[in-house]
Structure formats: structure tokens, C-alpha cells
C-alpha positions as CSV (number, residue, x, y, z in Angstrom):
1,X,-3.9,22.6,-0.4
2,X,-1.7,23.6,2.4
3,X,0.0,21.0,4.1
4,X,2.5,20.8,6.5
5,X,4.3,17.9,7.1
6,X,6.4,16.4,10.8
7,X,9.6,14.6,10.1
8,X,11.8,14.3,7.1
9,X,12.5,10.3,7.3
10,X,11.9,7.9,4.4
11,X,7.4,8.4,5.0
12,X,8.0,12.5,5.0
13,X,10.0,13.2,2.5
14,X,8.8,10.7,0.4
15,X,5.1,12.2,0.8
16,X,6.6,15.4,0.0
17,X,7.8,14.0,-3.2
18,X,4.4,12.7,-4.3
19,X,2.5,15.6,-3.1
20,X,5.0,18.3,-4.2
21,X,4.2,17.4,-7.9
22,X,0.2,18.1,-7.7
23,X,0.5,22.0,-7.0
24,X,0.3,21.6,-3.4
25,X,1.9,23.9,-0.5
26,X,4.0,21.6,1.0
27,X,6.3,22.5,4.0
28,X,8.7,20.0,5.8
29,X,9.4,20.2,9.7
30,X,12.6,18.2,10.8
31,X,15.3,18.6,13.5
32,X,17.9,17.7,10.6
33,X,18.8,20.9,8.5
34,X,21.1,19.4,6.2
35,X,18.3,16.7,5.2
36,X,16.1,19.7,5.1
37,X,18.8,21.5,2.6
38,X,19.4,18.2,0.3
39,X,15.6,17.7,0.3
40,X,14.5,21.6,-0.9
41,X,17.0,20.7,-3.6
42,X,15.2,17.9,-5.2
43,X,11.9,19.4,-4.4
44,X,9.7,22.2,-4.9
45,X,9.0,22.8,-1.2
46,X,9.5,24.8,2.2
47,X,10.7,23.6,4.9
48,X,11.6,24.6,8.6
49,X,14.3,23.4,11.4
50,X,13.2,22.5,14.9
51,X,11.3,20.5,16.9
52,X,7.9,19.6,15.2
53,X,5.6,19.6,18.5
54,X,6.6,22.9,19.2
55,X,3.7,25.4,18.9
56,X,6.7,28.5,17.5
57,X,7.8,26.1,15.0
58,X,4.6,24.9,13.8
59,X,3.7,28.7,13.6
60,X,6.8,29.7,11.8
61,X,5.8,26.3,9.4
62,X,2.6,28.3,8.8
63,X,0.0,26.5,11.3
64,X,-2.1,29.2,11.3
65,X,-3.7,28.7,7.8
66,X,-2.8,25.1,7.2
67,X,-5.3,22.6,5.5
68,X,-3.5,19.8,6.9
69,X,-0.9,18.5,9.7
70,X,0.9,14.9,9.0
71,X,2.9,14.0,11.8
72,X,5.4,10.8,10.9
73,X,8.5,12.0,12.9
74,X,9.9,8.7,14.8
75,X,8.4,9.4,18.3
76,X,4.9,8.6,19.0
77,X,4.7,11.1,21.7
78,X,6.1,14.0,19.0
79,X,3.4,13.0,16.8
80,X,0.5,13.0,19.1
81,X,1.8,16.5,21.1
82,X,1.9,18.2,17.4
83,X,-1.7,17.6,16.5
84,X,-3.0,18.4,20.2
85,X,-1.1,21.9,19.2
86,X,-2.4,22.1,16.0
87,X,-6.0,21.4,17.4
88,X,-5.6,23.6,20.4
89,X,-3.4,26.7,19.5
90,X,-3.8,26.8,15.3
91,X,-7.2,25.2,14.7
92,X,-6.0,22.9,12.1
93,X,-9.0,21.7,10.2
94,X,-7.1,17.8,9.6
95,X,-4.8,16.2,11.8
96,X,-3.1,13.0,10.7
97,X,-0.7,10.8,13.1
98,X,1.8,8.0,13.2
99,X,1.6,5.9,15.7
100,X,3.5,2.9,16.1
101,X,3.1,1.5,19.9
102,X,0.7,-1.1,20.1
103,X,0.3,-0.1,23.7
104,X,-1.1,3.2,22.9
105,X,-3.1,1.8,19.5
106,X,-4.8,-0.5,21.7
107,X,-6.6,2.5,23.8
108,X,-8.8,4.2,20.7
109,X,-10.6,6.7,23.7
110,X,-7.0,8.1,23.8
111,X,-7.2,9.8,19.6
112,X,-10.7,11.5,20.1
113,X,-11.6,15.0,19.7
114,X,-11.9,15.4,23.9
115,X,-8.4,14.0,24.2
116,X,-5.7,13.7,22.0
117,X,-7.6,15.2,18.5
118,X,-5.8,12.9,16.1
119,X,-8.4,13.1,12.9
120,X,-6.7,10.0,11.1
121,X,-4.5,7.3,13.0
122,X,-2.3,6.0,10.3
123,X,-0.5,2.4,11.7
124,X,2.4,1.6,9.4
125,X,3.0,-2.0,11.4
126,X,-0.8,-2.9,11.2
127,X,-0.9,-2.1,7.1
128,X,2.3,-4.4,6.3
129,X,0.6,-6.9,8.4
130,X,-2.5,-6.6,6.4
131,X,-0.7,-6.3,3.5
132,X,1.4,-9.7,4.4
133,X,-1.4,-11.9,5.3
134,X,-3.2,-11.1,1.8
135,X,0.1,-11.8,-0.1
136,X,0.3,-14.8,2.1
137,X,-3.7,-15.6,0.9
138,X,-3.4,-15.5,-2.3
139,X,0.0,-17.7,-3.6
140,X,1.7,-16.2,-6.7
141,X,0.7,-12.6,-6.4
142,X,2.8,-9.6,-6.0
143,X,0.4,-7.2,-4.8
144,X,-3.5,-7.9,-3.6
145,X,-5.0,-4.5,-2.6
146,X,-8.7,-4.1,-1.2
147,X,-11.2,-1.8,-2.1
148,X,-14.5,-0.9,-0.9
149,X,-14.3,-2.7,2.4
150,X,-12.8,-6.0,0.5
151,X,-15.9,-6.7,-1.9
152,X,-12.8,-5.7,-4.8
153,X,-9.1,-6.6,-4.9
154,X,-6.7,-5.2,-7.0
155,X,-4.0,-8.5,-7.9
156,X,-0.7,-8.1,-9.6
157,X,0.4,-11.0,-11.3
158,X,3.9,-12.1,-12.3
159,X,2.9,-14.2,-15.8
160,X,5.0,-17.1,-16.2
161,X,5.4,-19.7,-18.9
162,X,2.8,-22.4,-18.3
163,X,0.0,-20.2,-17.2
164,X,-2.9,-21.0,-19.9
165,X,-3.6,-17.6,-20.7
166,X,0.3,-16.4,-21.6
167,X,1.0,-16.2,-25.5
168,X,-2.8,-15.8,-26.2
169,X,-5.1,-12.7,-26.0
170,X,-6.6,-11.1,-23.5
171,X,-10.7,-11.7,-24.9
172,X,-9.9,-15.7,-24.4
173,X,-10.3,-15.1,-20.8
174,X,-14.2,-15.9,-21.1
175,X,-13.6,-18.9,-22.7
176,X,-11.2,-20.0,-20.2
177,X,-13.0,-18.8,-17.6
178,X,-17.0,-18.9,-18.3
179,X,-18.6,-17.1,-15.8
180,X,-16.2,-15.3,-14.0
181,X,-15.6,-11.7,-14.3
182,X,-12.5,-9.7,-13.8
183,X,-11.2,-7.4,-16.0
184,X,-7.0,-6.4,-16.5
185,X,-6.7,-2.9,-15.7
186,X,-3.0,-2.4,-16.6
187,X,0.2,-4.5,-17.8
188,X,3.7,-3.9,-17.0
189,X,6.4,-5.1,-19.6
190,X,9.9,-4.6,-18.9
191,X,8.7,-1.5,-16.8
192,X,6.7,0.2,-19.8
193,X,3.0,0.5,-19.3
194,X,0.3,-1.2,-22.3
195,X,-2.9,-0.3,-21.7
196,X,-5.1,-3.8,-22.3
197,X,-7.3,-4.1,-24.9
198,X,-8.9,-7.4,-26.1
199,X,-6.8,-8.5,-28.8
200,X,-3.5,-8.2,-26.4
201,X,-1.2,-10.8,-25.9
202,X,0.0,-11.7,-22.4
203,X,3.8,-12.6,-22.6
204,X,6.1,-14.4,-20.2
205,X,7.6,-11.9,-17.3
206,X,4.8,-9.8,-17.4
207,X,3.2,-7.6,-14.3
208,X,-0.5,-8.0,-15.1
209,X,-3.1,-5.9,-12.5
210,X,-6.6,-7.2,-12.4
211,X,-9.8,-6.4,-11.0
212,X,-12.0,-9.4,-9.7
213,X,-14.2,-9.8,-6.5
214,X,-12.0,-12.1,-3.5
215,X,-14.0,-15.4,-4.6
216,X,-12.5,-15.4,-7.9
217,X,-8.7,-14.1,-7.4
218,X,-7.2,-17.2,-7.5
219,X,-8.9,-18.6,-10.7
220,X,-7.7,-15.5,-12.4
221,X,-3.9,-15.6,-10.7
222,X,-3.7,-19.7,-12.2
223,X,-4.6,-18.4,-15.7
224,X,-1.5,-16.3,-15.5
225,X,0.9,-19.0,-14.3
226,X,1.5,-22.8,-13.3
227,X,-1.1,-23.2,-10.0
228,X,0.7,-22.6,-6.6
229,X,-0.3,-24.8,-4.0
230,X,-1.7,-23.0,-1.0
231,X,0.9,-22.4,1.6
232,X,1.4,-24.1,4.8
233,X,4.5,-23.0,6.4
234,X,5.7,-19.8,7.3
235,X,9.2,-18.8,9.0
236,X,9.6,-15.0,10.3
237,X,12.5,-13.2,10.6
238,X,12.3,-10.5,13.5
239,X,10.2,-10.2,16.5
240,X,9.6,-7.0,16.4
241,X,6.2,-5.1,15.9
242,X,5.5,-6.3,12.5
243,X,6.9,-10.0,13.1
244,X,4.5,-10.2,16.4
245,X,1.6,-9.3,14.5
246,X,1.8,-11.3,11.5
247,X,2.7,-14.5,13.7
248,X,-0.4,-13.9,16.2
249,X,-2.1,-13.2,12.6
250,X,-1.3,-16.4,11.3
251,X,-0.7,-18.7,13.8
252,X,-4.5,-20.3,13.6
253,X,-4.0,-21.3,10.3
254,X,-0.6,-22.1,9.3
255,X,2.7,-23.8,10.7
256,X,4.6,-20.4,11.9
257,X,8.3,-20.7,13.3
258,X,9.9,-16.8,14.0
259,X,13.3,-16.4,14.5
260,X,14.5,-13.2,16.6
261,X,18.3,-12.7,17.9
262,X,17.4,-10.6,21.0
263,X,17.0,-12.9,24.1
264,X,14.4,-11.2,26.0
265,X,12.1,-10.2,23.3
266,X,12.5,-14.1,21.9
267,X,11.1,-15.3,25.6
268,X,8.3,-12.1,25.8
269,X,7.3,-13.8,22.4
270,X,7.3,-17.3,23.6
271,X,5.3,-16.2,26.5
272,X,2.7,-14.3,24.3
273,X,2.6,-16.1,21.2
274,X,0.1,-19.6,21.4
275,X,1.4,-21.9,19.0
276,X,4.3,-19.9,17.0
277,X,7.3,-21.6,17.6
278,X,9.9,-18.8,18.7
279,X,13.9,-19.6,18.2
280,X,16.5,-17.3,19.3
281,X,19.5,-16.8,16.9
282,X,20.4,-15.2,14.0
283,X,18.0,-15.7,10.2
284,X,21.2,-15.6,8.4
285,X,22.5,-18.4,9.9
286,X,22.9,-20.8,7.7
287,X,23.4,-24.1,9.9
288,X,19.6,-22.7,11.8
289,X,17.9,-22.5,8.7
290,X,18.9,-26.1,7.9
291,X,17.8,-27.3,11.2
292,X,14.7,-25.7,11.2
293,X,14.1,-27.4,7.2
294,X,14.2,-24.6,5.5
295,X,14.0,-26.4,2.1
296,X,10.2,-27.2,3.5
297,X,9.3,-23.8,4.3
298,X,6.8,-22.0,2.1
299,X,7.2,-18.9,2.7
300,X,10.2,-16.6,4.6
301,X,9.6,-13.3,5.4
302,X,12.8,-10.8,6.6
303,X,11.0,-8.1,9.0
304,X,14.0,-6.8,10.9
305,X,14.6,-3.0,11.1
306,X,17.5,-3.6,8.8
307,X,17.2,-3.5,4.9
308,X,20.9,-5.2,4.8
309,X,20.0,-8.1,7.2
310,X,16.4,-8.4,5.8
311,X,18.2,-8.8,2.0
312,X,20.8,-11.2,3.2
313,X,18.8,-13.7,5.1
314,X,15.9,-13.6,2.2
315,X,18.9,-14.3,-0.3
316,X,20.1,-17.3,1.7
317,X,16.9,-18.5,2.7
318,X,15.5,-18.7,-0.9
319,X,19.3,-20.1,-2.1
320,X,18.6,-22.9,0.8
321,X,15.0,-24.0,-0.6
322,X,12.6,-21.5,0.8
323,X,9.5,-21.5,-1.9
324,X,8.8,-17.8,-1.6
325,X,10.4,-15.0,-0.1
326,X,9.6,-11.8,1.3
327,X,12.0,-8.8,2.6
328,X,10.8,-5.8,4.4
329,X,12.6,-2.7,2.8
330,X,12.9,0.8,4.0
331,X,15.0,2.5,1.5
332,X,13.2,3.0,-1.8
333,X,16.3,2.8,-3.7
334,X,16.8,-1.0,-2.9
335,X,13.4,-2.0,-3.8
336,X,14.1,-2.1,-7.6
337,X,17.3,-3.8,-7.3
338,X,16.4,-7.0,-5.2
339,X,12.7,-7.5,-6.7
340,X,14.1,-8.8,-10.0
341,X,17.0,-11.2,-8.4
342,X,16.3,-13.8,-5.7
343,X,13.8,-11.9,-3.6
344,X,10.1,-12.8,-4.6
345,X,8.7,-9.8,-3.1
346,X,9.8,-6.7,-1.4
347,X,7.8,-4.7,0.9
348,X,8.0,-1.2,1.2
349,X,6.3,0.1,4.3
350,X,6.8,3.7,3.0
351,X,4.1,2.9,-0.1
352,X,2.0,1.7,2.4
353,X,1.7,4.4,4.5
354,X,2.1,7.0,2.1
355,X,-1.1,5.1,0.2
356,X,-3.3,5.7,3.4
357,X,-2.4,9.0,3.6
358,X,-2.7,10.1,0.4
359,X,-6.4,8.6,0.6
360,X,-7.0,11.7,3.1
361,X,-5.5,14.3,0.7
362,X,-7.5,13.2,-2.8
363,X,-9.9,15.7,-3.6
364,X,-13.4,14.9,-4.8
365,X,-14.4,12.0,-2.5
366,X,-11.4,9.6,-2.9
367,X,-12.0,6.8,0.1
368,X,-9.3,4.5,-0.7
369,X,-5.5,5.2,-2.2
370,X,-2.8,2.7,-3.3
371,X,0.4,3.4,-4.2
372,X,1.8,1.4,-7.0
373,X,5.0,0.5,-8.6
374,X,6.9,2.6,-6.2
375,X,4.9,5.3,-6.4
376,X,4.8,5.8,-10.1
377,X,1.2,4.5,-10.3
378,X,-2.1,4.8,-8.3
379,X,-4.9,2.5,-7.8
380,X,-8.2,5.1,-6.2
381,X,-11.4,4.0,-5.4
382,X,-13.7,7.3,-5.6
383,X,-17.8,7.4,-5.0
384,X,-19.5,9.0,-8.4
385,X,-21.8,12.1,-6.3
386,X,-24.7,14.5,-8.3
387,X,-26.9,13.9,-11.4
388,X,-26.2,14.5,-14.8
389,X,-26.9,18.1,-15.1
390,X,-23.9,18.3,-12.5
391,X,-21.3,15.4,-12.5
392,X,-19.2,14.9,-15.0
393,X,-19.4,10.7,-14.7
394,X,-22.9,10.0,-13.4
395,X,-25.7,8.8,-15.9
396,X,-22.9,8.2,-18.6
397,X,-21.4,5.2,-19.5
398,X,-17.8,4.6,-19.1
399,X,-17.0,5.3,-22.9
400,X,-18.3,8.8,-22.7
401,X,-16.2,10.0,-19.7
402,X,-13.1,11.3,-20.5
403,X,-10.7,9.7,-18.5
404,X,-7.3,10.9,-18.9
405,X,-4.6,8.8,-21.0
406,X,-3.6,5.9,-19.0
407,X,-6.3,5.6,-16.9
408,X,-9.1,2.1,-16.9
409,X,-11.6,1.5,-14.6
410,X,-11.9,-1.7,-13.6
411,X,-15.1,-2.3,-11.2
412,X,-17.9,-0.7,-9.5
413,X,-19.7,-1.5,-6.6
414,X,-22.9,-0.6,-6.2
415,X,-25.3,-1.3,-3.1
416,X,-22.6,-4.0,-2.5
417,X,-22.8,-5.7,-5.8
418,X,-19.6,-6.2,-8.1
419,X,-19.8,-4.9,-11.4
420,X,-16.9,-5.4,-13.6
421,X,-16.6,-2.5,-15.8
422,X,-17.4,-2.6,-19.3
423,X,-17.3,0.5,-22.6
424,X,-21.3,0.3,-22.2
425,X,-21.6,0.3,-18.3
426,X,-23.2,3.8,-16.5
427,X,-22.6,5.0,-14.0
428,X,-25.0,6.2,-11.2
429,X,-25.3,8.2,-8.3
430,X,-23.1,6.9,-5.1
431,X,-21.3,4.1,-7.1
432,X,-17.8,3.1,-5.8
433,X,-15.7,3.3,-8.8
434,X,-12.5,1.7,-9.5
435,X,-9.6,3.0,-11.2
436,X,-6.0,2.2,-12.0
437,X,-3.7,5.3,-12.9
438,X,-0.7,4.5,-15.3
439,X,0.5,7.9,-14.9
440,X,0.0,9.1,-11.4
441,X,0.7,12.4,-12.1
442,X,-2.5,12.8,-14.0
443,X,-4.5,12.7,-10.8
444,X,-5.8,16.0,-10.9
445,X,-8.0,15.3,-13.8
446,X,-9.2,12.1,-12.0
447,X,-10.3,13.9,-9.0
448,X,-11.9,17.0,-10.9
449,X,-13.3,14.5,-12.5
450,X,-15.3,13.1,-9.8
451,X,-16.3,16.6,-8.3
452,X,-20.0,17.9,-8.4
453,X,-20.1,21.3,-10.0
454,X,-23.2,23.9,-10.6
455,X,-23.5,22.7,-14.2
456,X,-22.1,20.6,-16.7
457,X,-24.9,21.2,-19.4
């Protein structure tokens, strides 16, 4: 596929990255030539230098005979001008946008084909919010992903000592847990992937990903460590877009305080917010966070536009008390240093998006992509198409299919009933099928996979 992507920040070049390894045509359009230079040095990729909304620059990037534009440079107004000039001047068959203003998000009219001809509006701000409030759902997991319009989530599980189900197999789940079905896709141990099978043991430390419709998720997660106790109180650090969201998100429900430094965004908050309770100053202050009991809080989240600040004031807040907590992280690199310290969680906003996008890239018909484990992994949620006589899955069960190494499927839903997979279950025409990728750059086979041919027999 050809695919030209808008802005070489942390969501472009990473994408470039992931897509750059699955024999794509990937070229990169940024103002920036030496990020451009260090970039086609790591990667096996083109790129160009200008402006990205410009129709000579997207022509010189190869517009003309693209599959694909993805526009994620920082402006908004770049983003949406590029794919009205790739709709317009070049024809572009997909056109995929950032947009971050809520002003603008709020007006869908504005992206349709008779106006601005954005094909796929991806919102980084709403997807960590999303992302948050699910996190915020379900105490003790690391990661709670939805598939097929929420009938599925995909929970990862830190397994601590204490949790019933640590130091014993994996086949004693029934009997713990008679009448509920999940099923572990995948386990992490000290960052090496074991593919589960029934006679393995869950140890201490753990990442364990599992499969289970909402209504059982936190039966499962209390298997895997000591119950949590559902969380009441919430403090925010950061008023921006993403704090302003998640408070209004979670104001109804649970005791939110947000801290912001900035004077007139603190009192625009006040003014907007209904029962959030907005203090101006600064989240690593120490002497606020005792004021404002800290040691009571449940949860802290750091959402500031700075990874330093974000880090600092989750450190201190969990040092002071805080239960849980949550930093917002931009740079990839920091993500793997500060999740195994005193940060709980960190959020990545770049796996987010890229997840969503990639979702619009899959071939065969992939309708839902998460990133995992900083991109290492996948999680896909593709629909089985054809008949026997032309698809490699339908009418077989799941032991026949030749999925490649590393790869589980975990549930199907069909005609929205949750089936937990299992060696004997088949697989029919227009199921929703489930799958967790070890090794995402085995992809490839997963999607041929899933494509309708002439003839398999």
C-alpha cells in the first residue's frame, strides 16, 4: 500500500515505524529536514521537506497514486487543508485526519465529503479519555481495550501475590470460577511472551491479557490479585483538553478535584465544569497535595503536555499516599522506564492513536486495532467473510486454521452473542473474531488469512 504520511512528530514517525516493517510504501512530509534525515536512517522510508497542505509537496510526496493520506502534523487547520487537496487536486482514495479542537470536533457537517472530505477523524484527546475512564472502571487493570462495539474487552492484569489463581494453573479457572467464561490470550513474564496453555502456572509479577465479556472483567481481574475496592476519588493534573474531558466524564459518578497552574483556564474550568472542584496551583506542590488529602485520593492522573512534570507530580503524589497513579507520556522512550517504578500506569497517547489508525490500514476486513506493549504486540478484531470453498477460516474450527506462531484467539461474537474461543469452536460466516498477536510483525499472515480468495479447495 502506498501511504503518505503529514508530520514527522512522535504519532508520524512512530506510524512510520510500524508500518515501514509490513512492505508498505511509506513516505514522510515534515517542515523539519534534519528529523526527516535521522528518521530515513532508522527506517526504510521516503520522505519529503515542506509544508504538508501544499498541493506541490503533496505531488512531489507522490499524491497522485497514493492509497492513503494521514495527516497528524500539529495544526488542525494543516491537517484538514491536506486532505481537501488530496480529495480535490489528487483524488486520494483514503483520507485520514487529526484533529484536536473540540470546537471544530463538535461540528461533524464540517468532515463530510461536500465539505471538508476527511474519510476517518482520528481524536487523540477523546481515545485517552476513553481509554482513562475504562482504566478508571475496572480497578487493578493495566489495559481494558473494547472490541466489537464493547460486547468484548481485552484486560491486562498485573498478577500479584494473594490473587487465588497465582502459583496454580491456568485450567483451575473453571473451578474457581463456575460459569464464567474468559479465556487468557497471552502472558508476559519479565517481558518474554508464553503462550497459555492449561497446565500453566500464573506467577507473581506477571502481565496476564484476557478475553471476557464487560459483566465478568472484574471477577476475572480478582482471581489474579487481592480485590481493589472500586474507586471514589479522583484528582487531575492539567486542565487542558484531555483533563476537561475526563473531569466532565467523570464528574457524575466520582469525587473529581483538577489541579491546573494557568489562571484563566483554571476559572474557564470552574465556569464549565458542574461539580469538579478546580484549584489553581501547581500538582507538584507538595504542601497542595497535602491539603487537598492526597493520602485519600484513589486515583491521580498527570495530563499536562509535559512528560517531565507529568512524571514528577505522579512520583510525589503516589510517595504522599495516592492509591493509583496515572502519567500521561509522549515520548516512547520513557514509557518503559517509569511503568516498573512508582508509576502504576503510563499512558501513551501515541499507541492510541496509532491503534486507530492502523485499524484503517489492515487488510482483509480488520474493524478494530490495538496496539500493545508499546507497539510490539497487536490485539485485531477481524469479521471471518466467504464459505469454505473460499476462506481460509470459515466452517473450520479454530484447531484447523493455521494461525501463525504466537497468535490465540480469544472470543467471537456472533449475532451479538459472546463466544469464548475454544480448539473445537468453528467458525462461520460474518463472525467477529478475536485475536491477540505476540509478534506483531506476523500480521500479514493474520490478514491473508482472513481474505476471501477464488478457491481454497
Amino acid at each position: 500500500m502506498k501511504i503518505i504520511i503529514l508530520g514527522a512528530g512522535q504519532v508520524g514517525s512512530s506510524l512510520a515505524a510500524n508500518l515501514s516493517t509490513e512492505a508498505n510504501d511509506i513516505t514522510l512530509v515534515d517542515n523539519d529536514e534534519k528529523t526527516l534525515r535521522a528518521l530515513r536512517d532508522r527506517m526504510d522510508i521516503n520522505s519529503v521537506s515542506g509544508q504538508a497542505s501544499h498541493p506541490a509537496i503533496l505531488r512531489q510526496a507522490g499524491a497522485d497514486d497514493a492509497d492513503m493520506i494521514i495527516a497528524v502534523t500539529d495544526s488542525d487547520e494543516t491537517n484538514m487543508v491536506a486532505c481537501q487537496v488530496a480529495y480535490t487536486v489528487f483524488h486520494t482514495p483514503t483520507k485520514i485526519a487529526r484533529v484536536r479542537s473540540i470546537d471544530y470536533l463538535r461540528h461533524p457537517e464540517l468532515f463530510k465529503q461536500d465539505a471538508l472530505p476527511v474519510d476517518v477523524l482520528i481524536s487523540p484527546e477523546q481515545l485517552i479519555t476513553e481509554y482513562i475512564q475504562r482504566l478508571i472502571q475496572y480497578p487493578g487493570a493495566l489495559q481494558v481495550l473494547d472490541f466489537a462495539d464493547g460486547q468484548v474487552q481485552l484486560v491486562g492484569v498485573k498478577a500479584f501475590y494473594g490473587g487465588p489463581l497465582v502459583g496454580h494453573e491456568l485450567q483451575e479457572l473453571k473451578t474457581h470460577m463456575p460459569g464464567i467464561e474468559m479465556r487468557v490470550a497471552a502472558i508476559f513474564r519479565k517481558d518474554r511472551a508464553i503462550l497459555p496453555k492449561g497446565n500453566t502456572v500464573i506467577e507473581a509479577d506477571d502481565e496476564v491479557f484476557f478475553v471476557a465479556a464487560p459483566g465478568y472483567i472484574k471477577a476475572v481481574i480478582s482471581e489474579l490479585r487481592a480485590k481493589d475496592k472500586p474507586y471514589k476519588r479522583i484528582m487531575l493534573a492539567g486542565g487542558g483538553n484531555i483533563g476537561r474531558r475526563l473531569a466532565q466524564a467523570l464528574e457524575n459518578d466520582y469525587q473529581v478535584k483538577l489541579i491546573d497552574h494557568n489562571t484563566v483556564r483554571s476559572q474557564n474550568l470552574a465556569n464549565d465544569l458542574e461539580r469538579t472542584i478546580v484549584l489553581l496551583g501547581d500538582a507538584a506542590d507538595e504542601e497542595l497535595l497535602l491539603e487537598e488529602n492526597i493520602e485519600n485520593t484513589d486515583v491521580f492522573c498527570a495530563l499536562t503536555n509535559d512528560d517531565e512534570a507529568n512524571i514528577l507530580s505522579a512520583m510525589l503524589a503516589k510517595r504522599l499516599g495516592a492509591r493509583k497513579v496515572m502519567s500521561l507520556i509522549n515520548r516512547a522512550a520513557y514509557v518503559d522506564l517509569i511503568q516498573s517504578g512508582d508509576i502504576d500506569i503510563a499512558i501513551s497517547p501515541q499507541m492510541a492513536t496509532i491503534g486507530s489508525l492502523l485499524t484503517h490500514i489492515r487488510r482483509g476486513d480488520v474493524v478494530k486495532v490495538h496496539s500493545l506493549r508499546r507497539g510490539a504486540a497487536e490485539a485485531i478484531e477481524a469479521i471471518a467473510h466467504g464459505d469454505k470453498t473460499n476462506s481460509k477460516v470459515v466452517g473450520r474450527t479454530i484447531e484447523e486454521l493455521k494461525l501463525p506462531q504466537g497468535t490465540t484467539i480469544g472470543a467471537i461474537v456472533r449475532d451479538s452473542e459472546v463466544i469464548i474461543a475454544h480448539h473445537d469452536t468453528v467458525i462461520e460466516s460474518e463472525d467477529h473474531v478475536i485475536l491477540f498477536l505476540v509478534d506483531k510483525t506476523r500480521i500479514d499472515e493474520v490478514e491473508r488469512l482472513f481474505q476471501v480468495g477464488i478457491t481454497f479447495l
